[in-house]
DOSE-378297 format. One record per residue: residue number from 1; residue in one letter; z, x, y of N, C-alpha, C, CB in turn. Coordinates in nm, 2 decimals, padded with zeros to 4 digits. Atoms other than C-alpha are relative to their C-alpha. Glycine has a CB too. Layout:
N
k / r / nc3 / nc1 / nc2 / cac3 / cac1 / cac2 / cc3 / cc1 / cc2 / cbc3 / cbc1 / cbc2
NUM / a / Z / X / Y / Z / X / Y / Z / X / Y / Z / X / Y
...
REM end
This chain:
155
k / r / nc3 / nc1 / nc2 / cac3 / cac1 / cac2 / cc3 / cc1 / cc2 / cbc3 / cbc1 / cbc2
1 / x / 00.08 / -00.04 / 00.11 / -02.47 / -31.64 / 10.64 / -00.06 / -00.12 / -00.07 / 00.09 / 00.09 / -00.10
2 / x / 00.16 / 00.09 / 00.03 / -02.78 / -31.87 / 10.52 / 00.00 / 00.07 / -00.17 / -00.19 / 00.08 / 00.14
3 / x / 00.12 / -00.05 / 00.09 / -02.81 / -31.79 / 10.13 / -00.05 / -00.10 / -00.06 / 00.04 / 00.09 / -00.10
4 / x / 00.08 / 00.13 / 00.07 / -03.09 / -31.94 / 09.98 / 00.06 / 00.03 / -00.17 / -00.23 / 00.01 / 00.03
5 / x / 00.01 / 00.01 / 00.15 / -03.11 / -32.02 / 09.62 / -00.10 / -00.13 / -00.07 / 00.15 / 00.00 / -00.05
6 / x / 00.10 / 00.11 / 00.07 / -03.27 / -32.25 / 09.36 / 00.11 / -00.10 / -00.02 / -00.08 / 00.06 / -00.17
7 / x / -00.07 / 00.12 / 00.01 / -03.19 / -32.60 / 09.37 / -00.05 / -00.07 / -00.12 / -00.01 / -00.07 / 00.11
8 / x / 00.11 / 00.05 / 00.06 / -03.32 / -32.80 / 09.06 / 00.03 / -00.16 / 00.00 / -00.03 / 00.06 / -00.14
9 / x / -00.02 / 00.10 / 00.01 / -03.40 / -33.17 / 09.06 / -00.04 / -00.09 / -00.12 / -00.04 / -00.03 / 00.10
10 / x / -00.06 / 00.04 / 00.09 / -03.32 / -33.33 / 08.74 / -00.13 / -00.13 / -00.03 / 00.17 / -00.03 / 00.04
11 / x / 00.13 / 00.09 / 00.04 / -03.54 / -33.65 / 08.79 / -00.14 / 00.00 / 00.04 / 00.02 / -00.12 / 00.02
12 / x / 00.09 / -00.06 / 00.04 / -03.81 / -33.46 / 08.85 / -00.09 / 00.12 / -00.09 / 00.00 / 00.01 / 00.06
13 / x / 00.03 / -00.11 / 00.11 / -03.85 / -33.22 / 08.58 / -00.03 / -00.07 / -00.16 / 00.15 / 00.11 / -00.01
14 / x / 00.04 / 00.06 / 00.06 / -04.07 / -33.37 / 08.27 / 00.03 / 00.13 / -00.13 / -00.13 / -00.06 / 00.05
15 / x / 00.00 / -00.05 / 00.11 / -03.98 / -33.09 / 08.04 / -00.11 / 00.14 / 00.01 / -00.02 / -00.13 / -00.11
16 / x / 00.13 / -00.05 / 00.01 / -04.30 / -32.89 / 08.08 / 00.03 / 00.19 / -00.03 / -00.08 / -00.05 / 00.16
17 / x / -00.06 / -00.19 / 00.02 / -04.10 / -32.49 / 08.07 / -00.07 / 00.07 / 00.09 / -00.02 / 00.10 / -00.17
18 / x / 00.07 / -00.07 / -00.10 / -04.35 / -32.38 / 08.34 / 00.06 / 00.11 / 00.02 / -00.02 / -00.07 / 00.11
19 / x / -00.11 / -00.09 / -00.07 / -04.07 / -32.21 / 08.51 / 00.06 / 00.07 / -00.09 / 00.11 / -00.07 / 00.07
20 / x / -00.04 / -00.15 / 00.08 / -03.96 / -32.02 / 08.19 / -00.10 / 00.09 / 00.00 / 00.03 / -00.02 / -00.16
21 / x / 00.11 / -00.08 / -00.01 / -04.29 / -31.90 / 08.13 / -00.01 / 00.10 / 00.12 / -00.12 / -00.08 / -00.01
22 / x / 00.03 / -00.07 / -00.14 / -04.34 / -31.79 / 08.49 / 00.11 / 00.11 / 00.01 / 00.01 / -00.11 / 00.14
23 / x / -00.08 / -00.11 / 00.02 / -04.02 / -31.58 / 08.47 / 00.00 / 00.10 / -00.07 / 00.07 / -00.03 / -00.03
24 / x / 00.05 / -00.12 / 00.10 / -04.07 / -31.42 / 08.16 / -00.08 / 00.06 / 00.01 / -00.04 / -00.03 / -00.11
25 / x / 00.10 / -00.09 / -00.04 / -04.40 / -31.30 / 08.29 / 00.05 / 00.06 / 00.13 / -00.13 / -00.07 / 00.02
26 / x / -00.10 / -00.09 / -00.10 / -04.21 / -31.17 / 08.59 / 00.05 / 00.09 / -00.01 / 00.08 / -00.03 / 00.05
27 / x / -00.13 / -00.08 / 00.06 / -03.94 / -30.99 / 08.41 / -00.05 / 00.04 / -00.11 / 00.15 / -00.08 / -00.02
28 / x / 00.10 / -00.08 / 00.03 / -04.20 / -30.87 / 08.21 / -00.02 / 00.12 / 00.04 / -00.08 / -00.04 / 00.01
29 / x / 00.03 / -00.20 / -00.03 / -04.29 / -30.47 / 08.17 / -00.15 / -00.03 / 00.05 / 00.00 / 00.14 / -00.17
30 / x / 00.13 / 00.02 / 00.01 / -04.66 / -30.56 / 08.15 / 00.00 / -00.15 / 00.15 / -00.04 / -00.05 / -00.21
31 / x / 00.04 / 00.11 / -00.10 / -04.67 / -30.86 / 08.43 / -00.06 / -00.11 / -00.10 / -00.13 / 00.06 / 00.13
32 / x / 00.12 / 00.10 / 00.02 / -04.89 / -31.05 / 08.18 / 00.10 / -00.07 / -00.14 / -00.20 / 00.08 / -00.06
33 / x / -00.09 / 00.11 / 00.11 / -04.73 / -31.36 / 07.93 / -00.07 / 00.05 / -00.14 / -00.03 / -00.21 / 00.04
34 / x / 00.04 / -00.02 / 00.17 / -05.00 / -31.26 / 07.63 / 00.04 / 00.17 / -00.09 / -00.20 / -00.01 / 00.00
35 / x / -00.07 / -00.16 / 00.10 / -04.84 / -30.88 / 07.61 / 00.14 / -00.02 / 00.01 / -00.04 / 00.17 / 00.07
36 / x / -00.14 / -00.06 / 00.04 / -04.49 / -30.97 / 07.63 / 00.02 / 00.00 / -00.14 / 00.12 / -00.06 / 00.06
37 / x / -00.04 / 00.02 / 00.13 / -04.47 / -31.06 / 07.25 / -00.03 / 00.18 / -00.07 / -00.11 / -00.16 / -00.08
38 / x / -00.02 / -00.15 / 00.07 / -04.50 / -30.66 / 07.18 / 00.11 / 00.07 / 00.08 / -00.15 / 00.10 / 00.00
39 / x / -00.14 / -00.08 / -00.06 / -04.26 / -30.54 / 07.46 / 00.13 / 00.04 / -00.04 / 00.03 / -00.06 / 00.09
40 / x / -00.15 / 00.00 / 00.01 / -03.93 / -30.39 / 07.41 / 00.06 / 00.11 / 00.05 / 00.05 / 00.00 / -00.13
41 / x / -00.10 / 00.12 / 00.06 / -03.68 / -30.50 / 07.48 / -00.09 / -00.09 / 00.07 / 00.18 / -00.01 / 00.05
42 / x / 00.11 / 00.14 / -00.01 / -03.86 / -30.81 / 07.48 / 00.10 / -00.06 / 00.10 / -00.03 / -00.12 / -00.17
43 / x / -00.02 / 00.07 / -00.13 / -03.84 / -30.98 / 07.82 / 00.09 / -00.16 / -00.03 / -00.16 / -00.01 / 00.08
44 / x / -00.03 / 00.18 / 00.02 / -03.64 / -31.34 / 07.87 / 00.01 / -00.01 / 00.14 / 00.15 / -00.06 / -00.11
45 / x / -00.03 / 00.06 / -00.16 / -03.65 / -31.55 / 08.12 / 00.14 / -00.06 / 00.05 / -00.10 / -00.13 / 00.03
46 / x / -00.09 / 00.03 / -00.08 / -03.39 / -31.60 / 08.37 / 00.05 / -00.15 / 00.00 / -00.04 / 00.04 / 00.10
47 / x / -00.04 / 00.12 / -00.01 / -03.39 / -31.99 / 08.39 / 00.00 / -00.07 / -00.18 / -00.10 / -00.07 / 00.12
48 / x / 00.06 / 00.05 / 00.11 / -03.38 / -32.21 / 08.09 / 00.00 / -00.17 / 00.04 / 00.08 / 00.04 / -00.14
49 / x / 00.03 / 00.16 / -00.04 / -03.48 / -32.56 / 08.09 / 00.09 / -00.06 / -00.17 / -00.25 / -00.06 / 00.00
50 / x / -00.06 / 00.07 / 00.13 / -03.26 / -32.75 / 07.82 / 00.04 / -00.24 / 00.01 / 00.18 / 00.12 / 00.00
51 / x / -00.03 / 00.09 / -00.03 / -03.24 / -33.12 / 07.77 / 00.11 / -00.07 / -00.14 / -00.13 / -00.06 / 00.03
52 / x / -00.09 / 00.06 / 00.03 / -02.88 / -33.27 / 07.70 / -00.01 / -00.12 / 00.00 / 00.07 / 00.04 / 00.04
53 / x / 00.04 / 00.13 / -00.01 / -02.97 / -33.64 / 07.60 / -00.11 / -00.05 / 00.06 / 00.07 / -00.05 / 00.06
54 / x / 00.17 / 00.06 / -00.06 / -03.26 / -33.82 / 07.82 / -00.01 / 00.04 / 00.10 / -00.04 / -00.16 / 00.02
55 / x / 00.02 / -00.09 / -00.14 / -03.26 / -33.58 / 08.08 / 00.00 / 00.14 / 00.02 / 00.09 / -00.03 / 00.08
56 / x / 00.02 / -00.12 / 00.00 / -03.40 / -33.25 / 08.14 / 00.07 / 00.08 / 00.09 / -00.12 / 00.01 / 00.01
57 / x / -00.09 / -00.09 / -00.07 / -03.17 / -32.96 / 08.28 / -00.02 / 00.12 / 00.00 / 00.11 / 00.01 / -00.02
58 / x / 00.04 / -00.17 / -00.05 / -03.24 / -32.61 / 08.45 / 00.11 / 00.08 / -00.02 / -00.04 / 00.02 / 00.16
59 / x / -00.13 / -00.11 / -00.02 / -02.97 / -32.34 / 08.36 / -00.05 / 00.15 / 00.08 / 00.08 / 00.06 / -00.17
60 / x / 00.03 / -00.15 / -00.09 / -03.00 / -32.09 / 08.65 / 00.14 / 00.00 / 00.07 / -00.15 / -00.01 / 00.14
61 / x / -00.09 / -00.05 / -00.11 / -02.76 / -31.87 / 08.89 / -00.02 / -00.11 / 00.10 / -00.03 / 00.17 / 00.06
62 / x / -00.07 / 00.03 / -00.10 / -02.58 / -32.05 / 09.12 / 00.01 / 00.07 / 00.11 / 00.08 / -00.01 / -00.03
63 / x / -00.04 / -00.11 / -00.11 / -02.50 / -31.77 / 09.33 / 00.11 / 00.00 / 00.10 / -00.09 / 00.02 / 00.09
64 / x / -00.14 / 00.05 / 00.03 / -02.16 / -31.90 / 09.33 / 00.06 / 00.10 / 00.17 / 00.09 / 00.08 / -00.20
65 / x / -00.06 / -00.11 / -00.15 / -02.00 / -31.77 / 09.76 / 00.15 / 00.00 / -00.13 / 00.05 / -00.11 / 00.24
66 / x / -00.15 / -00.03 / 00.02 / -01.65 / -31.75 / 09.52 / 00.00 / 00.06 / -00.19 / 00.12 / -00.18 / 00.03
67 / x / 00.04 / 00.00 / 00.15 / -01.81 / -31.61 / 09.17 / 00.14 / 00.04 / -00.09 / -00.14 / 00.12 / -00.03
68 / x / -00.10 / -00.05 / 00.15 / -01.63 / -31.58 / 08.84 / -00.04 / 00.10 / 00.00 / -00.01 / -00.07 / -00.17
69 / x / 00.02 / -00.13 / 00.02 / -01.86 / -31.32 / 08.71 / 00.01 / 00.09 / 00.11 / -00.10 / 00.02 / -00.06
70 / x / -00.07 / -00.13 / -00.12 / -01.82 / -31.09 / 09.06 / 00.16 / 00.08 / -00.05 / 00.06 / -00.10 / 00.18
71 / x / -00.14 / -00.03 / 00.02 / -01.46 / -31.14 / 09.00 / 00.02 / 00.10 / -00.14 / 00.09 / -00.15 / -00.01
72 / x / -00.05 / -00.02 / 00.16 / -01.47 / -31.07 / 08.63 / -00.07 / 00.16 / -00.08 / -00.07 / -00.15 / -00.10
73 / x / 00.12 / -00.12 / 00.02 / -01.74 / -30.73 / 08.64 / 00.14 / 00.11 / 00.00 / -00.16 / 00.02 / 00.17
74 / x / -00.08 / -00.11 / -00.06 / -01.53 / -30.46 / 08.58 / -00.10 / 00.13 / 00.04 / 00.11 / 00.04 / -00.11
75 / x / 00.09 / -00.11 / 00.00 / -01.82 / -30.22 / 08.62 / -00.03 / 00.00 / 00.16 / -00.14 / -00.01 / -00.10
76 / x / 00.04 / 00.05 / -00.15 / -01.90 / -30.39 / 09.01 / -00.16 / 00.01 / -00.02 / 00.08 / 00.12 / 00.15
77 / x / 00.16 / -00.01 / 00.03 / -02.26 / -30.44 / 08.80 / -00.03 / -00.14 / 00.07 / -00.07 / 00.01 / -00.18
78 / x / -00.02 / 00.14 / -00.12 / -02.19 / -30.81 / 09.00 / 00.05 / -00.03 / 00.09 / 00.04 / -00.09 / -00.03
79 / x / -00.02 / -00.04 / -00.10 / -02.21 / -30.77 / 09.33 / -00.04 / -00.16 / 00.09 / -00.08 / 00.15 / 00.02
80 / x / 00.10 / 00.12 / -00.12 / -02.29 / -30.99 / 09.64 / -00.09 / 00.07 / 00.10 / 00.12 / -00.08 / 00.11
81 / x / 00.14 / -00.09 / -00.10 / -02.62 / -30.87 / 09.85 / 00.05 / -00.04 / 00.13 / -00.20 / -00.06 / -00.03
82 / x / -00.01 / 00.10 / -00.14 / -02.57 / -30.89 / 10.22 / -00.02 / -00.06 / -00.01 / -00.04 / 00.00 / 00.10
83 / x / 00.02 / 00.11 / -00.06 / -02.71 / -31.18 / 10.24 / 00.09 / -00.13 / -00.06 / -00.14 / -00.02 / -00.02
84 / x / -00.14 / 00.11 / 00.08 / -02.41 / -31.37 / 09.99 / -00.07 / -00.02 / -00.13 / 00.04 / -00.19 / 00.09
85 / x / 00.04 / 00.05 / 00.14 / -02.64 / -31.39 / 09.68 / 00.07 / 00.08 / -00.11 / -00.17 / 00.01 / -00.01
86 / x / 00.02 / -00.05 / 00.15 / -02.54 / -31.26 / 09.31 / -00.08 / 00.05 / -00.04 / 00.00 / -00.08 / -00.09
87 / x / 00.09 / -00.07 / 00.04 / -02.68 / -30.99 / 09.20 / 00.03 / 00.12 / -00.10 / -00.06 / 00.05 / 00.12
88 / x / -00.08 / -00.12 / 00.12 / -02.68 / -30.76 / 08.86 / -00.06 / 00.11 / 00.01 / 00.00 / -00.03 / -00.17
89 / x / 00.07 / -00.18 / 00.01 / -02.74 / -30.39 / 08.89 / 00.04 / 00.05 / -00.10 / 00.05 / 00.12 / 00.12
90 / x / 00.03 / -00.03 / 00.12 / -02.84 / -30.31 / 08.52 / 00.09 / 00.15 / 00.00 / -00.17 / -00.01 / -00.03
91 / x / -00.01 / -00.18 / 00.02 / -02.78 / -29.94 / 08.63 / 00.20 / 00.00 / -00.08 / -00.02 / 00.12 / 00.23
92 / x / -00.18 / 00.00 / -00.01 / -02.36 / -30.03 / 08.64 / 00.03 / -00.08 / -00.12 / 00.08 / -00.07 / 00.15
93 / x / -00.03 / 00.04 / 00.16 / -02.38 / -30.25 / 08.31 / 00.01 / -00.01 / -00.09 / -00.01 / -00.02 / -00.05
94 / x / -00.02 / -00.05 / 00.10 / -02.22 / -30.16 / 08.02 / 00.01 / -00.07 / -00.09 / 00.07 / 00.05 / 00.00
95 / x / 00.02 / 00.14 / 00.11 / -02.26 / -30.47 / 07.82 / 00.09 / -00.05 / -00.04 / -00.06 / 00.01 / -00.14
96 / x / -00.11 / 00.06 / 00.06 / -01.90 / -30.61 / 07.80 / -00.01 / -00.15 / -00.02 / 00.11 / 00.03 / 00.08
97 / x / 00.06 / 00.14 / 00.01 / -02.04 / -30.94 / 07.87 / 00.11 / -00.10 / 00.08 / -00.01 / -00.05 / -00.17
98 / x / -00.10 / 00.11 / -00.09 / -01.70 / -31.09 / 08.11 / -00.10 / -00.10 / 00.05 / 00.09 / 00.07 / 00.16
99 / x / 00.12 / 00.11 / -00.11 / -02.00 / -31.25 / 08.31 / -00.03 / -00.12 / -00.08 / -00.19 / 00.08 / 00.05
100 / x / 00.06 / 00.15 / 00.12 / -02.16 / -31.46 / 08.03 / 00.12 / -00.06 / -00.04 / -00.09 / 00.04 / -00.16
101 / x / -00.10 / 00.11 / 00.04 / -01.78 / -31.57 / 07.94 / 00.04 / -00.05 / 00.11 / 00.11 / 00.04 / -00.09
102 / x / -00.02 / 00.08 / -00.11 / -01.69 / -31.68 / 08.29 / -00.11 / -00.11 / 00.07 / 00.02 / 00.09 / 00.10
103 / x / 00.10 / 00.09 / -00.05 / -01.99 / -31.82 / 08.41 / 00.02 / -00.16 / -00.03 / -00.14 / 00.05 / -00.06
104 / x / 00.01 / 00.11 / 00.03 / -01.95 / -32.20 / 08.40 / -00.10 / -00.04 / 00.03 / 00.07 / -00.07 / 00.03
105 / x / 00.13 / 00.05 / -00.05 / -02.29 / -32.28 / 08.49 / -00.05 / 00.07 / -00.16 / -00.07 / 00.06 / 00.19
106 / x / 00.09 / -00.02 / 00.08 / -02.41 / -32.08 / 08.17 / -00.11 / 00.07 / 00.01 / -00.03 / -00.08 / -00.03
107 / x / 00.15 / -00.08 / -00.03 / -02.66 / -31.85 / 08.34 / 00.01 / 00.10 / -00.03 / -00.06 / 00.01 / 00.12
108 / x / 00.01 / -00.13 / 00.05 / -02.61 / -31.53 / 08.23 / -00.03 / 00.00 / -00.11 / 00.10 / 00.08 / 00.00
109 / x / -00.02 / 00.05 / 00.14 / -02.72 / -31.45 / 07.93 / -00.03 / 00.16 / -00.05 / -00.12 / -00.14 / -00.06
110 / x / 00.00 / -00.15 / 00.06 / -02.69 / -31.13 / 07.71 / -00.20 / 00.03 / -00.05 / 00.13 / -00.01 / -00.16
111 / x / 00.11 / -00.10 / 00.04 / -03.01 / -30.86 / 07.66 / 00.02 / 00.06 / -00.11 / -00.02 / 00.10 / 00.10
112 / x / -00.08 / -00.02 / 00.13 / -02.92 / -30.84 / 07.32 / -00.04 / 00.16 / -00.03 / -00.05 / -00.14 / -00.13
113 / x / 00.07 / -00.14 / 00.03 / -03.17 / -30.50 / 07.24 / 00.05 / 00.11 / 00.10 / -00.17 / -00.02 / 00.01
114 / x / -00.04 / -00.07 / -00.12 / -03.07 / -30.36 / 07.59 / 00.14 / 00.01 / 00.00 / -00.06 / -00.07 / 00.13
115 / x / -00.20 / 00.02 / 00.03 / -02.67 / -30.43 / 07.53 / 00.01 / -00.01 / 00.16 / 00.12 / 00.18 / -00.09
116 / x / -00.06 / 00.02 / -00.11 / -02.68 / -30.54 / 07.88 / 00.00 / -00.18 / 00.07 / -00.08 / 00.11 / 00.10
117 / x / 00.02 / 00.14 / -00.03 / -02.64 / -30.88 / 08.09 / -00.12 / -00.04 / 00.07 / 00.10 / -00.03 / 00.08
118 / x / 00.11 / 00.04 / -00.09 / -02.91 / -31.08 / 08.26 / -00.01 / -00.17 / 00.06 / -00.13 / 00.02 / -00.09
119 / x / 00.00 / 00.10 / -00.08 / -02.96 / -31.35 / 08.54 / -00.09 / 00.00 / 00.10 / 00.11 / -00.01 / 00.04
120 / x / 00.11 / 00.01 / -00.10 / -03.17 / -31.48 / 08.81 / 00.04 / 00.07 / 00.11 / -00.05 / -00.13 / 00.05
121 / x / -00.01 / -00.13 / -00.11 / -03.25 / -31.22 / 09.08 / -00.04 / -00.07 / 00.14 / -00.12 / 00.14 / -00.03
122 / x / 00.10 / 00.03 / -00.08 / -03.45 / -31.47 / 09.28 / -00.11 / 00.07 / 00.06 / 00.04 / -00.03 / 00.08
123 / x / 00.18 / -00.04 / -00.02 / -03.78 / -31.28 / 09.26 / 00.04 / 00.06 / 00.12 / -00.14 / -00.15 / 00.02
124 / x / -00.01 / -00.01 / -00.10 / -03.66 / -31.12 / 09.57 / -00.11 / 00.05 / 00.10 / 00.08 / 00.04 / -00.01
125 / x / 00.12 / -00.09 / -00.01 / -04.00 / -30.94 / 09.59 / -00.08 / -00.10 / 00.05 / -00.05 / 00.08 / -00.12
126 / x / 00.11 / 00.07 / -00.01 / -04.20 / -31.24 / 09.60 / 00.07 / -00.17 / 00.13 / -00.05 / -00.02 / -00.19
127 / x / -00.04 / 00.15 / -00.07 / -04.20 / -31.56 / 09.92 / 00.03 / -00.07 / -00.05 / -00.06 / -00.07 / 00.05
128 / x / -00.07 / 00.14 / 00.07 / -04.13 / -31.82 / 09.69 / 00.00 / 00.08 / -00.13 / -00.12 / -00.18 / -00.01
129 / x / -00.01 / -00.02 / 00.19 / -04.01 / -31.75 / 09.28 / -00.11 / -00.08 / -00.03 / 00.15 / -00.07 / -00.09
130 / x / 00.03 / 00.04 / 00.11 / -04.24 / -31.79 / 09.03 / 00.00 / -00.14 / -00.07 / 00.06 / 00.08 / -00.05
131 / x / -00.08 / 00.16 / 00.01 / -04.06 / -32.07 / 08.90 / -00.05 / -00.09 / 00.09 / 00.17 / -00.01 / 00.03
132 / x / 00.09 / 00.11 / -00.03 / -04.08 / -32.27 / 09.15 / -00.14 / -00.03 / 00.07 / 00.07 / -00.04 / 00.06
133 / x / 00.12 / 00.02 / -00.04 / -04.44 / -32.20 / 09.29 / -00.05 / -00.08 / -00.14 / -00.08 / 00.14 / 00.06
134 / x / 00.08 / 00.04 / 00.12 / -04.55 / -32.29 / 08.86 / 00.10 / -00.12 / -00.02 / -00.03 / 00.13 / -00.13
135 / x / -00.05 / 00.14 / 00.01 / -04.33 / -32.63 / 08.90 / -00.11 / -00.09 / 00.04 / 00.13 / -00.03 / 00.09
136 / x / 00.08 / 00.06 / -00.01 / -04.61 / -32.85 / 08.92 / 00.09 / -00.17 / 00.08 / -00.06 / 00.02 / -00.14
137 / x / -00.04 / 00.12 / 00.00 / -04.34 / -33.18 / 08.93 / 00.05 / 00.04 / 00.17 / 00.12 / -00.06 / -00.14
138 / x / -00.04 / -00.06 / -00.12 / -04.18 / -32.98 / 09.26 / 00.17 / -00.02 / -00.04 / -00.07 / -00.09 / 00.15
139 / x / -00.22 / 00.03 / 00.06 / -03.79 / -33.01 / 09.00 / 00.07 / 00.10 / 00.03 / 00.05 / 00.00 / -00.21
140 / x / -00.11 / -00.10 / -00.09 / -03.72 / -32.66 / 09.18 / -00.04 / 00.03 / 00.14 / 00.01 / 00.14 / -00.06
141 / x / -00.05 / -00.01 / -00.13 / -03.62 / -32.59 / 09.51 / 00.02 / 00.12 / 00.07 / 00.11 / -00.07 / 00.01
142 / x / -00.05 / -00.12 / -00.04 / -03.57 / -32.27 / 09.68 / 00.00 / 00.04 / 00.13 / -00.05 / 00.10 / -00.05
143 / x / -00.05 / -00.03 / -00.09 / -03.36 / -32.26 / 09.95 / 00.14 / -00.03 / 00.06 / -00.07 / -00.03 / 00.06
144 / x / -00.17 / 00.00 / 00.00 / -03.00 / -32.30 / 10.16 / -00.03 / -00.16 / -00.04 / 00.10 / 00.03 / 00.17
145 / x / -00.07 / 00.11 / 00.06 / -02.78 / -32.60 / 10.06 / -00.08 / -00.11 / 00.15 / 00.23 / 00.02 / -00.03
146 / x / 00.05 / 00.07 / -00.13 / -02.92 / -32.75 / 10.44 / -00.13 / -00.07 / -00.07 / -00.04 / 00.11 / 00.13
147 / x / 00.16 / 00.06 / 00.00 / -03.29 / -32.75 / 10.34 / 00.00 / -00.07 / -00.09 / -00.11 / 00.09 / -00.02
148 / x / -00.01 / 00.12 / 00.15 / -03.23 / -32.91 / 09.98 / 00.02 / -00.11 / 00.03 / 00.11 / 00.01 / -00.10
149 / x / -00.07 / 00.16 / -00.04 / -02.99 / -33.18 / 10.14 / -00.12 / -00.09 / 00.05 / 00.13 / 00.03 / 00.16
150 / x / 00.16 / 00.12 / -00.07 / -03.34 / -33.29 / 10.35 / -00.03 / -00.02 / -00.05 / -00.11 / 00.00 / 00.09
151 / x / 00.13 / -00.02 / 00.12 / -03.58 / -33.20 / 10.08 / 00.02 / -00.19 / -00.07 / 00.06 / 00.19 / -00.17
152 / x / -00.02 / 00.10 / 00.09 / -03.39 / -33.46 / 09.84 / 00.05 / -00.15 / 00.07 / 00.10 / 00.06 / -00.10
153 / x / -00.03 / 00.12 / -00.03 / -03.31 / -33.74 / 10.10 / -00.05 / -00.13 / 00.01 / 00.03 / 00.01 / 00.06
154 / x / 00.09 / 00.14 / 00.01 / -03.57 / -33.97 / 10.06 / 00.01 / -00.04 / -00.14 / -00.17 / 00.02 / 00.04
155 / x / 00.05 / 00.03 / 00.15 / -03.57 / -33.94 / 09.67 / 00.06 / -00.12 / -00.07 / 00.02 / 00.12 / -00.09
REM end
């Protein structure tokens, strides 16, 4: 089993939030970034870009093969997809929030209006995420732990 996911590279990423934006308009009702500010429950994006000291950092799913939150869902709203990824099915989510306290990576994050959890889906709909097609620097990655390993061996 091959799962991809998002890789992000740290000294490539100038800060720019591209990749929030692009989400938020994703996970958007409307598709479009100038009508989410009336939506509700107002949309958030999946990744966040945060910078701890002189260096910019992406908090996205992992998609953890041994997850906390899986383990920790008592609803089974955190599943694994055939293919080994993390995945939340809103339908089964009763907003206890185990996920967002296990998570050591920090990616979940509560739908505060919706009383439910939320995390990256990887766009599954779309060939490349959002994210990283609107990374201009190229600080995300999306694919297995193989392709990354090449991607980043010259850097």
């Amino acid at each position: 089993m091959r799962v991809q996911k998002l890789f992000f590279i740290s000294k490539r990423c100038d800060g720019c939030r591209a990749c929030e934006v692009a989400c938020l308009e994703k996970h958007s009702q409307s598709q479009s970034i100038f009508m989410t500010k009336m939506e509700q429950p107002s949309p958030q994006p999946r990744i966040k870009v945060k910078r701890p000291g002189n260096q910019y950092w992406a908090t996205v799913c992992q998609h953890c093969t041994d997850s906390m939150c899986v383990r920790a869902c008592m609803t089974g709203a955190m599943q694994y997809s055939p293919e080994g990824e993390v995945f939340h099915n809103t339908n089964k989510c009763v907003g206890c929030w185990m996920c967002i306290m296990v998570c050591p990576f920090g990616a979940i994050a509560p739908l505060n209006e919706a009383k439910k959890a939320s995390k990256c889906d990887l766009c599954k709909d779309e060939k490349i995420p959002p994210c990283v097609a609107s990374c201009s620097r190229q600080a995300l990655f999306y694919g297995t732990p193989e392709e990354y390993e090449m991607k980043v061996a010259g850097d």
